[in-house]
C-alpha positions as CSV (number, residue, x, y, z in Angstrom):
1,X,-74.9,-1.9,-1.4
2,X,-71.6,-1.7,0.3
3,X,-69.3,-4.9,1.1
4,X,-70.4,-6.2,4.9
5,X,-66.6,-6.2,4.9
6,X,-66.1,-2.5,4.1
7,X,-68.6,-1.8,6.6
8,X,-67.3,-4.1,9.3
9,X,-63.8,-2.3,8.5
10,X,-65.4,1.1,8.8
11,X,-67.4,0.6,12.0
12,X,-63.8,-0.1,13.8
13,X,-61.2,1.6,12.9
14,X,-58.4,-0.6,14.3
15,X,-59.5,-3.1,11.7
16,X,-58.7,-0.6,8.4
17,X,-55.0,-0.1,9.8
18,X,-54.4,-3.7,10.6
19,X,-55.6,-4.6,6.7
20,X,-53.7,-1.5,5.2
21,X,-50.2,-2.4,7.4
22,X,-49.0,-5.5,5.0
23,X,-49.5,-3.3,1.7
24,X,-48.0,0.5,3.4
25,X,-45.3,-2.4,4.8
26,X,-44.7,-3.9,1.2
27,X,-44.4,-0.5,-0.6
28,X,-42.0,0.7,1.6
29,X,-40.0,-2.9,1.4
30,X,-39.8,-2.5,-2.3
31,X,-38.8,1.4,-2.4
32,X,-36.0,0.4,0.1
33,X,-35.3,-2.8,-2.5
34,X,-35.1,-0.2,-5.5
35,X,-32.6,2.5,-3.4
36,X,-30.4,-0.1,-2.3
37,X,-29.7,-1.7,-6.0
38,X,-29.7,1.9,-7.5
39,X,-26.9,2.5,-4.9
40,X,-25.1,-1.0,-5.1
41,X,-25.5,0.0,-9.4
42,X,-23.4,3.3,-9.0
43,X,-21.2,2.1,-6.5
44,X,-20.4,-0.7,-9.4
45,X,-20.0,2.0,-12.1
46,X,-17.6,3.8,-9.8
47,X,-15.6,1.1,-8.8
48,X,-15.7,0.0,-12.9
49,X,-14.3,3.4,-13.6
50,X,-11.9,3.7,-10.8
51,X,-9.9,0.7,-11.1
52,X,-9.7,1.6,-15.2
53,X,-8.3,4.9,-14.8
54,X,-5.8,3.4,-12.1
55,X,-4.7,0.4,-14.2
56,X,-4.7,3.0,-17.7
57,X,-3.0,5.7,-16.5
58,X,-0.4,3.6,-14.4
59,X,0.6,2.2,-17.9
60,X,0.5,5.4,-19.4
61,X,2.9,6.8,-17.1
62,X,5.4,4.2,-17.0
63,X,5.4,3.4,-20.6
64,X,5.9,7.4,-21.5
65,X,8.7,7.8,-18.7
66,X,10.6,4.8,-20.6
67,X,10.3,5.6,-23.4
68,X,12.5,8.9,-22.8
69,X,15.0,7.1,-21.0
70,X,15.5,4.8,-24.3
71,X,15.8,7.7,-25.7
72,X,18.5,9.2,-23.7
73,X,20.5,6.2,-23.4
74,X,20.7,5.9,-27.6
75,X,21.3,9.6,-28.2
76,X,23.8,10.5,-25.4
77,X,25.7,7.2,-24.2
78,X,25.3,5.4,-27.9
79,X,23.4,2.2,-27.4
80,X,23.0,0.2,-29.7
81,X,22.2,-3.3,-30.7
82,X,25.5,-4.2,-30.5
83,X,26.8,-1.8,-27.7
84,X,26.0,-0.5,-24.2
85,X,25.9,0.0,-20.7
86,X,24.3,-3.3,-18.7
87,X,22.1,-0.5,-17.2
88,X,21.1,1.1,-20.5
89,X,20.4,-2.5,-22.0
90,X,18.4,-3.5,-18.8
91,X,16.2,-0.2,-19.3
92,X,15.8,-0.6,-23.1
93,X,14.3,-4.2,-22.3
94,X,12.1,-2.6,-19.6
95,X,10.6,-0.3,-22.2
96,X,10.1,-2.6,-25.2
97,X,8.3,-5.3,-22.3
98,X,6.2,-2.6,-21.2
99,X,5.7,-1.0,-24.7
100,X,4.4,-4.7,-25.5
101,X,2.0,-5.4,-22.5
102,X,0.4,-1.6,-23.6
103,X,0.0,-2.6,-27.7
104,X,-1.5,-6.0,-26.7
105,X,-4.4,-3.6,-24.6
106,X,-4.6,-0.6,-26.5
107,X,-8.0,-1.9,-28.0
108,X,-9.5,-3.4,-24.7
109,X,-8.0,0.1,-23.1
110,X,-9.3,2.5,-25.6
111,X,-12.8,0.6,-25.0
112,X,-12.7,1.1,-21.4
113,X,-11.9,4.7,-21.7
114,X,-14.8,5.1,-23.9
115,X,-17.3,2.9,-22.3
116,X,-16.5,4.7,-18.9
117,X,-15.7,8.3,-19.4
118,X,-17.4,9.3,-23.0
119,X,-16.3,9.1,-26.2
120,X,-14.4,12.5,-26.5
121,X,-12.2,10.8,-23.8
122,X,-11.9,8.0,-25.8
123,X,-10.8,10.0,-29.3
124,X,-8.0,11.5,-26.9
125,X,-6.8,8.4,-26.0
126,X,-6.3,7.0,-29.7
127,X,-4.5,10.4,-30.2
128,X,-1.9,9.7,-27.0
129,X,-1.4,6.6,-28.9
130,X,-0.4,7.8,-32.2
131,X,2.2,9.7,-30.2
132,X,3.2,6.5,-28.4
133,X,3.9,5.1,-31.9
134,X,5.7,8.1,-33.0
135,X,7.8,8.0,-30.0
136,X,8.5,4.3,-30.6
137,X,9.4,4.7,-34.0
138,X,11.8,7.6,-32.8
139,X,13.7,4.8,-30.0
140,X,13.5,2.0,-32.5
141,X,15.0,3.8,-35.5
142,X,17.8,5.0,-32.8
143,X,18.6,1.9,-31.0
144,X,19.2,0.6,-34.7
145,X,21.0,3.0,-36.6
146,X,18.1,3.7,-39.6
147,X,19.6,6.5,-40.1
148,X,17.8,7.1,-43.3
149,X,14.3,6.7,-41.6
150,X,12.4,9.5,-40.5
151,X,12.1,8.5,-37.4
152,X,15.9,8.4,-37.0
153,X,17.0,10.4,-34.0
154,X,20.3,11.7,-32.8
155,X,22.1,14.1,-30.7
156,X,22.6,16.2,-33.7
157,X,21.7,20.3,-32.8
158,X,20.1,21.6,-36.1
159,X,19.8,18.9,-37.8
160,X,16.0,18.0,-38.6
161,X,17.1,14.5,-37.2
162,X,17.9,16.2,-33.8
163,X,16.2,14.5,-30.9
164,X,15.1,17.8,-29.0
165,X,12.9,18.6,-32.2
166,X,11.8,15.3,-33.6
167,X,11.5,13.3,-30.2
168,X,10.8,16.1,-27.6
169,X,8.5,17.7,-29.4
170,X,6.0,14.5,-29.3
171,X,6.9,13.2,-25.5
172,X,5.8,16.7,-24.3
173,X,2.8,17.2,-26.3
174,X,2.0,13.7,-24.9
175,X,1.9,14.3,-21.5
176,X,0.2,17.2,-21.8
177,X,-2.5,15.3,-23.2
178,X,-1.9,12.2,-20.8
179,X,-2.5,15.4,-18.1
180,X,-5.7,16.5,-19.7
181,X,-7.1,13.4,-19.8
182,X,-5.9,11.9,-16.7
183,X,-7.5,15.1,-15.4
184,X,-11.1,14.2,-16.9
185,X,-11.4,10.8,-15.7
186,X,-11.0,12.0,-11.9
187,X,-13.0,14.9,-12.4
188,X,-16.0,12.2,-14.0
189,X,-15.5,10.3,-11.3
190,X,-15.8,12.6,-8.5
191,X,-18.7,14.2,-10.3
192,X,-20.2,10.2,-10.2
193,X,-20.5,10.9,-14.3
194,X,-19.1,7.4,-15.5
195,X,-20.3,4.6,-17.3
196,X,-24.3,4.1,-17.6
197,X,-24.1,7.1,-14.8
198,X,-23.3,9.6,-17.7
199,X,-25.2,12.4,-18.5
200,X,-25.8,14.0,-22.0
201,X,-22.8,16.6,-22.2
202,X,-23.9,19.8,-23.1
203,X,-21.3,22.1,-22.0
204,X,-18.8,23.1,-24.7
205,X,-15.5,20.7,-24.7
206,X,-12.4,21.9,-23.4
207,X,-9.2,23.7,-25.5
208,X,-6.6,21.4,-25.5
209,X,-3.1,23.1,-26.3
210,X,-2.3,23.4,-29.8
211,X,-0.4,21.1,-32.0
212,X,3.3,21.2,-31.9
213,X,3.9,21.6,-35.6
214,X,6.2,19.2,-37.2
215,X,10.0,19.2,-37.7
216,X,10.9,21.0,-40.7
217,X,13.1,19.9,-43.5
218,X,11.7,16.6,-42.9
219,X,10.1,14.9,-46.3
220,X,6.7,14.0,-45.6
221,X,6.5,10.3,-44.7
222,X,4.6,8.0,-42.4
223,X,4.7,8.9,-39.1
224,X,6.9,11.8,-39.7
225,X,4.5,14.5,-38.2
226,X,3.0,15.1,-34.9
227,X,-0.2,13.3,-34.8
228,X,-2.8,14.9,-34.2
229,X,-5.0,14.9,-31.3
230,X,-8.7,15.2,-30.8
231,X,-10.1,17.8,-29.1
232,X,-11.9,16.9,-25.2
């Protein structure tokens, strides 16, 4: 027997839209609910990733740019620990602060890089930092005088402790690689392919320029080659 409701419903057709309204209502309520946080989640991941690659590759830069005017201030107008211009002094204090704010982040950095842009990104960040160590290893063994380090740096043409092919070598291979990634992370996020937004990557990685070889004549040591650098 059918429901007298079903049948009162039926018999006026007024009466089935005004019981189906609140439900149809409801449904649409919590599809618009679900949209709106799936939109306020990616704007979040975005934002996430956004304000990491500004704050990372901001430090990058500056840290990198530094770095080679240390180096130009030790190898060409002799500073020292002992001697120097108050400008070259003032710049070699500007790198070793910024060289210390980026060691006391590299772990929280390299996270972020990995957490928001894959973990190939991430592998090619760890390599940019061996060649940050290499290059600080190059000012510090300048700035005072190790001259028997491997590191050791000079304005010296020939010699395997010549800055153009011990130092050089490593800052340019470095911002190549800073490029290449920097390059990624705006590409991810204008592709909106960041963080928990990531998609499986299936397309085959990118060829990074090959590996500046290291200076010759040099007696293998630590940190006297090129480090090597993942590829994308």
């Amino acid at each position: 027997m059918v429901p007298q409701l079903l049948l009162t419903l039926l018999s006026n057709p007024l009466g089935v839209a005004a019981a189906a309204t609140p439900f149809i209502v409801n449904h649409i309520n919590s599809e618009k609910a679900k949209l709106d946080a799936k939109a306020a989640h990616r704007n979040d991941e975005l934002k996430r990733a956004s304000d990491a690659f500004v704050a990372i590759s901001a430090a990058m830069d500056q840290l990198h740019y530094l770095s080679k005017q240390a180096m130009f201030a030790i190898v060409f107008r002799k500073l020292t620990l002992n001697t120097g211009e108050p400008s070259d002094v003032a710049t070699f204090k500007l790198y070793n602060d910024q060289l210390m704010k980026w060691e006391c982040s590299v772990a929280t950095n390299r996270a972020w890089v990995s957490m928001c842009f894959g973990e190939e990104s991430g592998k090619l960040f760890t390599g940019i930092q061996k060649q940050f160590e290499r290059l600080a290893e190059c000012v510090n063994a300048g700035f005072f005088k190790r001259t028997q380090s491997a590191a050791f740096i000079e304005d010296n043409k020939g010699s395997p402790s010549d800055f153009r092919t011990r130092y050089l070598v490593v800052w340019d291979r470095s911002l190549e690689n800073m490029t290449v990634l920097s390059a990624r992370m705006l590409r991810d996020i204008q592709d909106e392919n960041v963080g928990s937004l990531r998609q499986a990557e299936t397309a085959p990685p990118e060829e990074l320029p090959e590996d500046v070889p290291a200076p010759q004549h040099v007696a293998p040591s630590l940190g006297n080659t090129v480090p090597e650098v993942a590829g994308p």
